[in-house]
PDB file as gemmi writes it, atoms N, CA and C in Angstrom:
CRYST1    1.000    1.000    1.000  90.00  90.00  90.00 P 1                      
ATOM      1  N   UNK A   1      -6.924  18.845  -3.188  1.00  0.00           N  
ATOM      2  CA  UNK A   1      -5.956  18.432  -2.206  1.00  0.00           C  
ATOM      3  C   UNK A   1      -5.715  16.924  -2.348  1.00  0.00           C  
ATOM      4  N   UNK A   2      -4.210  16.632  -2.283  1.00  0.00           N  
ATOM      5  CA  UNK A   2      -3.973  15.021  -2.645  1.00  0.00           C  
ATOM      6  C   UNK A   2      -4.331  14.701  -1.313  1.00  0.00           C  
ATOM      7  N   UNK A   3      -4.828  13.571  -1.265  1.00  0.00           N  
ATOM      8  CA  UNK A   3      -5.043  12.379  -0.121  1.00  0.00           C  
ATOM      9  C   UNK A   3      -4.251  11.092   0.038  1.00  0.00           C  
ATOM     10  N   UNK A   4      -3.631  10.840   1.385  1.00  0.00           N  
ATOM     11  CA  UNK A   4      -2.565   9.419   1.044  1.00  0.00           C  
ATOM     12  C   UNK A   4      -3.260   8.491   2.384  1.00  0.00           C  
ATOM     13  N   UNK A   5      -3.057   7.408   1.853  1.00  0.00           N  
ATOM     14  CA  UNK A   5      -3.717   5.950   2.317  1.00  0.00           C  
ATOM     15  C   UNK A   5      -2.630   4.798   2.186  1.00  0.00           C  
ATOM     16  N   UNK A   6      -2.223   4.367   3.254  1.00  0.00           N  
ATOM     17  CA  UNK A   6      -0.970   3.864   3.851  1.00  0.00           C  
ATOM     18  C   UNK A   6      -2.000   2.394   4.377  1.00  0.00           C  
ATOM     19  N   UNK A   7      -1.821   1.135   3.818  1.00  0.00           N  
ATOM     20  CA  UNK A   7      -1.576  -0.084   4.299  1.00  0.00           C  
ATOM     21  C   UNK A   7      -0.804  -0.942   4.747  1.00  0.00           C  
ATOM     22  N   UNK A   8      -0.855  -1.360   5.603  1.00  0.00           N  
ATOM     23  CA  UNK A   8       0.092  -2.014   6.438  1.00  0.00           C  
ATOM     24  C   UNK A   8      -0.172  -3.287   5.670  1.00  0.00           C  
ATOM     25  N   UNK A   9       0.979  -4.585   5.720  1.00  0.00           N  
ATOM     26  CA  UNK A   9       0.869  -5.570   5.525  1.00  0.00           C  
ATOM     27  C   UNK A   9       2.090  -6.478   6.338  1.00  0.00           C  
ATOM     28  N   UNK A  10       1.498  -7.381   7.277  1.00  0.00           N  
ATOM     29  CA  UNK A  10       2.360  -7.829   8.214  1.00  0.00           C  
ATOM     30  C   UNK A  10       2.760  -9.385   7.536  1.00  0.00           C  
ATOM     31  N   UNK A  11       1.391  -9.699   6.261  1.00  0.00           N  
ATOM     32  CA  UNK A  11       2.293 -11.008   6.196  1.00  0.00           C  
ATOM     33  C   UNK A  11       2.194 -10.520   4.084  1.00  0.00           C  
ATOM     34  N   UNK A  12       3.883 -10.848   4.158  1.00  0.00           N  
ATOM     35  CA  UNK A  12       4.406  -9.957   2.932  1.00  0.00           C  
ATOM     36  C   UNK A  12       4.602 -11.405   2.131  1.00  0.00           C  
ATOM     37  N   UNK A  13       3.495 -11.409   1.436  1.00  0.00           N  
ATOM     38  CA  UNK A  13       3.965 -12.765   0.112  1.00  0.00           C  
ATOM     39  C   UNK A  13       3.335 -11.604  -1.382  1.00  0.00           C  
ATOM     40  N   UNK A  14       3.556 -12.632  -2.529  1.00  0.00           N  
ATOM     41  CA  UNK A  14       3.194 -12.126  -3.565  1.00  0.00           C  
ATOM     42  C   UNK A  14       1.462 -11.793  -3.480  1.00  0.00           C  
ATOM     43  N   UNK A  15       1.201 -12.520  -2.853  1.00  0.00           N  
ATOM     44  CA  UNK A  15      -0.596 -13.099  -3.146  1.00  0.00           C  
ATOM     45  C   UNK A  15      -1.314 -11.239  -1.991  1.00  0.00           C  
ATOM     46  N   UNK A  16      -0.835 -11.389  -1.371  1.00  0.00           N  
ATOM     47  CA  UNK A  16      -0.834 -10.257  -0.234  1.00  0.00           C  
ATOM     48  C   UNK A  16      -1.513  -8.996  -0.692  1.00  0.00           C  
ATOM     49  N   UNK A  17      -0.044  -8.893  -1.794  1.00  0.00           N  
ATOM     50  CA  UNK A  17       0.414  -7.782  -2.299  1.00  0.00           C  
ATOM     51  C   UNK A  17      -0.927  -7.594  -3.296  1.00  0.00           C  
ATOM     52  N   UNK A  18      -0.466  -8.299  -4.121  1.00  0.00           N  
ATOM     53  CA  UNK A  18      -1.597  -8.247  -5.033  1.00  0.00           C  
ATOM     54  C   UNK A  18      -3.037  -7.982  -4.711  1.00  0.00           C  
ATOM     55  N   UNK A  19      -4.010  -8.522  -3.724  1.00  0.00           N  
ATOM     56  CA  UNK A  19      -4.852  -8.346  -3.341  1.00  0.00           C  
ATOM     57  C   UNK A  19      -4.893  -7.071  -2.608  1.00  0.00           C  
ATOM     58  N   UNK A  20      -3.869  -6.619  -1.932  1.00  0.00           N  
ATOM     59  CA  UNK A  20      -3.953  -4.942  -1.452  1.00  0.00           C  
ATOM     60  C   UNK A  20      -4.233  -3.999  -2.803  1.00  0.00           C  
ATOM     61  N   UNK A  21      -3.054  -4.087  -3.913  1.00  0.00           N  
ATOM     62  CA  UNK A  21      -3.100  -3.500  -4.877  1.00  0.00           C  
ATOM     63  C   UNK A  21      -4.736  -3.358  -5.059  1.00  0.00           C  
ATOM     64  N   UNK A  22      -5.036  -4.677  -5.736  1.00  0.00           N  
ATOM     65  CA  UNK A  22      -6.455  -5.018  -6.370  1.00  0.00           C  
ATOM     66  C   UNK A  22      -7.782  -4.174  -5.674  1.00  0.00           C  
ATOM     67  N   UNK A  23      -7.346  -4.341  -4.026  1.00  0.00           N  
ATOM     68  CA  UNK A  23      -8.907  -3.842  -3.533  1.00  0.00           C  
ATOM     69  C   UNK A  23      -8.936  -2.430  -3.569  1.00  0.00           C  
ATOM     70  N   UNK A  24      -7.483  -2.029  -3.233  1.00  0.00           N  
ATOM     71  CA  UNK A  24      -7.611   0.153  -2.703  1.00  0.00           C  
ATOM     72  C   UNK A  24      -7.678   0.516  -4.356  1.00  0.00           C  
ATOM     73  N   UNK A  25      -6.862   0.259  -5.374  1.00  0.00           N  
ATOM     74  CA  UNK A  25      -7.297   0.690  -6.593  1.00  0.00           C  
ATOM     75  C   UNK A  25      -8.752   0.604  -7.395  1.00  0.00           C  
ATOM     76  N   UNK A  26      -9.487  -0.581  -7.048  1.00  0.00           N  
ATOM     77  CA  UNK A  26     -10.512  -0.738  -7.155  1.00  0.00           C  
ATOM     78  C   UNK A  26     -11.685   0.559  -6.712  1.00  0.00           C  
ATOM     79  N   UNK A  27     -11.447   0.844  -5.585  1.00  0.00           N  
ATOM     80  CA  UNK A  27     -11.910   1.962  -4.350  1.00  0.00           C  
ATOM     81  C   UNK A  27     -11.482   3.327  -4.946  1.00  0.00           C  
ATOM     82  N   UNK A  28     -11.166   3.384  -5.960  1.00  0.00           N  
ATOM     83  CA  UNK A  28     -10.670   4.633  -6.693  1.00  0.00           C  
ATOM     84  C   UNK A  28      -9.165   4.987  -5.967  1.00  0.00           C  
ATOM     85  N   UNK A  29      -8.500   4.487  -5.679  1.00  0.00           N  
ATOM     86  CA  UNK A  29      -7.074   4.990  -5.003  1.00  0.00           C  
ATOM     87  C   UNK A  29      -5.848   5.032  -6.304  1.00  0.00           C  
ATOM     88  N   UNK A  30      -4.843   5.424  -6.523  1.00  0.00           N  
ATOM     89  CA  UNK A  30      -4.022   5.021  -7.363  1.00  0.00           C  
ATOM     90  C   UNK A  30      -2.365   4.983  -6.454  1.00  0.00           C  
ATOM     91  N   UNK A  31      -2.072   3.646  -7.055  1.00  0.00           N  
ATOM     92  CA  UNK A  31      -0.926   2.902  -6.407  1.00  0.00           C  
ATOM     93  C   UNK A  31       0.348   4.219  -6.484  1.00  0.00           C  
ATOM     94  N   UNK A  32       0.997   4.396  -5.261  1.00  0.00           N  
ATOM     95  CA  UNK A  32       2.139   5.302  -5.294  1.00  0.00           C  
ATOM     96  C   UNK A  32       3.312   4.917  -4.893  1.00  0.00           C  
ATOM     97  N   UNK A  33       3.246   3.689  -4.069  1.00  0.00           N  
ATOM     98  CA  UNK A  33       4.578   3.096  -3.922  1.00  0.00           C  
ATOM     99  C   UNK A  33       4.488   1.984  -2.907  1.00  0.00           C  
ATOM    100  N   UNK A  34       5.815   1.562  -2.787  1.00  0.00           N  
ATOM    101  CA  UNK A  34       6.026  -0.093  -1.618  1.00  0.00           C  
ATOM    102  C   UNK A  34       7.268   0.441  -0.670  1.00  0.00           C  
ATOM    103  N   UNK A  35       6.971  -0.087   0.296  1.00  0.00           N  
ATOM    104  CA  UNK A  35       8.414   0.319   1.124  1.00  0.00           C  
ATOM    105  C   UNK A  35       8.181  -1.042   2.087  1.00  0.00           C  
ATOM    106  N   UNK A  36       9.429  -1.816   2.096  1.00  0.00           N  
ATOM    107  CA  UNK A  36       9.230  -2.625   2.550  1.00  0.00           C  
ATOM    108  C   UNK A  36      10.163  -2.600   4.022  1.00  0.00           C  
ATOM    109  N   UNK A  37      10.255  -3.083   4.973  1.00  0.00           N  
ATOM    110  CA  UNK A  37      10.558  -3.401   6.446  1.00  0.00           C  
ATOM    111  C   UNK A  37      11.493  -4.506   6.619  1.00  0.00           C  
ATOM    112  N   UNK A  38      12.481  -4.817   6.309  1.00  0.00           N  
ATOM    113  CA  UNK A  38      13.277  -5.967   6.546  1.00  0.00           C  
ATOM    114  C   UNK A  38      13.743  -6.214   8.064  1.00  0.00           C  
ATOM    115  N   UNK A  39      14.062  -7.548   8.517  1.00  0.00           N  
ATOM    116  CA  UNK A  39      14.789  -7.885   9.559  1.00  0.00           C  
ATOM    117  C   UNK A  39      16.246  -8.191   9.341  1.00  0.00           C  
ATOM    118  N   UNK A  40      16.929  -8.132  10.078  1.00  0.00           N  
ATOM    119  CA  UNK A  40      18.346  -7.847   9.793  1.00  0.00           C  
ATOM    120  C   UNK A  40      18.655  -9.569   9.530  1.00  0.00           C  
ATOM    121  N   UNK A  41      18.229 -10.363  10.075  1.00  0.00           N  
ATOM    122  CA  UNK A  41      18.169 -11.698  10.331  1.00  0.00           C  
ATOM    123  C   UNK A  41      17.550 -12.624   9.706  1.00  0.00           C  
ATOM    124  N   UNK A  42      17.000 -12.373   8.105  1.00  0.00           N  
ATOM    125  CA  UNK A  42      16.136 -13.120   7.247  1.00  0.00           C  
ATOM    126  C   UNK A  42      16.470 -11.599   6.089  1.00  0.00           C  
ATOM    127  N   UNK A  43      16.184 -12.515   4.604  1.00  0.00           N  
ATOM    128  CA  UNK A  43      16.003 -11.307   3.673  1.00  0.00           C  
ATOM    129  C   UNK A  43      14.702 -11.480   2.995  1.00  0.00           C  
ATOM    130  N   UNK A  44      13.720 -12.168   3.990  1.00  0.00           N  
ATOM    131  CA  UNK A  44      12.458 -11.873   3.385  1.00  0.00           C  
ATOM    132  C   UNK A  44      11.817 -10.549   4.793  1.00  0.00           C  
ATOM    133  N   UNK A  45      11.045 -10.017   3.678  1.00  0.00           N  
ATOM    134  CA  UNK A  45      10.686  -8.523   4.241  1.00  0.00           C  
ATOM    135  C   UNK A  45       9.703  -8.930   6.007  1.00  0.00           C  
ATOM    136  N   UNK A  46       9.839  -8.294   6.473  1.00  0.00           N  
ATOM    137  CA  UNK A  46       8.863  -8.820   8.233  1.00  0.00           C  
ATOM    138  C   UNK A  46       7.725  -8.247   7.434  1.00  0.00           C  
ATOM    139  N   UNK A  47       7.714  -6.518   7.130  1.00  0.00           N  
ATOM    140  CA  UNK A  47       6.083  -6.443   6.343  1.00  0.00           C  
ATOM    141  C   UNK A  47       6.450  -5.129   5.641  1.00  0.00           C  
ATOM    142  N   UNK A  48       5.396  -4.652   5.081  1.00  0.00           N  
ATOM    143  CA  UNK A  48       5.590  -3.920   3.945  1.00  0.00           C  
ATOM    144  C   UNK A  48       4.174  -2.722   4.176  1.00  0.00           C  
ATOM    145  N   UNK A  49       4.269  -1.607   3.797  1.00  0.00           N  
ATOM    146  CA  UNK A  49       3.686  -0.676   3.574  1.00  0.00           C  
ATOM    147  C   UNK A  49       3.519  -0.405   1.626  1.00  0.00           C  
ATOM    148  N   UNK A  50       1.967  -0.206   1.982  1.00  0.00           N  
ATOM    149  CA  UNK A  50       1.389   0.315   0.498  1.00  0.00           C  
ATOM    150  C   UNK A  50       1.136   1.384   0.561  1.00  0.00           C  
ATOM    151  N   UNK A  51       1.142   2.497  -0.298  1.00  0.00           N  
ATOM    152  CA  UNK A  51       0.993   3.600  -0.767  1.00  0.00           C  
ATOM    153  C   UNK A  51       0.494   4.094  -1.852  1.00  0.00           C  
ATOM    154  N   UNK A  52      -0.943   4.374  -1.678  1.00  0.00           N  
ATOM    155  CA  UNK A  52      -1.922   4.913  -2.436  1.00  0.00           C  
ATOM    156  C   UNK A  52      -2.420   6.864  -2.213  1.00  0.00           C  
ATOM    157  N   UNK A  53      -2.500   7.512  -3.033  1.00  0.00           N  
ATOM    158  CA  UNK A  53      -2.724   8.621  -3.326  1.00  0.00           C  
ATOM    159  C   UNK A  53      -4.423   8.990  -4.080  1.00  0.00           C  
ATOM    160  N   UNK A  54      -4.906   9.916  -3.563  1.00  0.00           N  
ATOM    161  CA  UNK A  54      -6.357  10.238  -4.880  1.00  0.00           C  
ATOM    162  C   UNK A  54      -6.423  11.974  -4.784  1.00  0.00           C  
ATOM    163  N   UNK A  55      -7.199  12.140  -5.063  1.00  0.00           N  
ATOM    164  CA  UNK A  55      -7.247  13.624  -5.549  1.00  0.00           C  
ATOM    165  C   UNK A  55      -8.484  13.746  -4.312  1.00  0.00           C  
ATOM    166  N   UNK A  56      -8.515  14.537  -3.480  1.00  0.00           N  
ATOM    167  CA  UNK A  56     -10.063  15.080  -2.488  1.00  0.00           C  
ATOM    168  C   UNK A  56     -11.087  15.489  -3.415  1.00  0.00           C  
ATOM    169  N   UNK A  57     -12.335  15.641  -3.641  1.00  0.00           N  
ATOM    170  CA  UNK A  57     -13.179  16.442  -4.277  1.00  0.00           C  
ATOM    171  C   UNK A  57     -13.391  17.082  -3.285  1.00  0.00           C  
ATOM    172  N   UNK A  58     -14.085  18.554  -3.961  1.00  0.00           N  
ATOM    173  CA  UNK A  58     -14.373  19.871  -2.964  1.00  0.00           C  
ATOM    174  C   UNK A  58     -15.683  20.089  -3.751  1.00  0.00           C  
ATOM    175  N   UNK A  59     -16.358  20.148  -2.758  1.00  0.00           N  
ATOM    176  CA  UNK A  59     -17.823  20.263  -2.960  1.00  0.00           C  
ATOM    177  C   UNK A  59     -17.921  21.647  -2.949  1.00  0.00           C  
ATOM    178  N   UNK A  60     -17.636  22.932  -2.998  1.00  0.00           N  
ATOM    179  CA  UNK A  60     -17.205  24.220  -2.846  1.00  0.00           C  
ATOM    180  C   UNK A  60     -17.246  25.000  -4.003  1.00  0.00           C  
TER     181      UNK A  60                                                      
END                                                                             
């Protein structure tokens, strides 16, 4: 069964990002996507969601 793991990130720079990437992949996760949150009133993102996926093991 796939498993998904959703990080929030409220302050959206490059450095952020990277270090989210770095730690959940590390943790065995593999990166599945970015969706980012814009304000209508700036075109830098307010915050951004990470999206990581892994496989469950079944002890079974």
């Amino acid at each position: 069964m796939l498993q998904y793991k959703v990080v929030e990130l409220s302050n959206v720079t490059e450095e952020s990002i990277e270090e989210t990437l770095n730690e959940w992949t590390a943790k065995g996760w593999q990166y599945d996507g970015l969706q980012f949150a814009m304000r209508e009133s700036s075109k830098r993102p307010a915050m951004a969601f990470v999206v990581f996926t892994r496989e469950e093991k079944n002890d079974q």
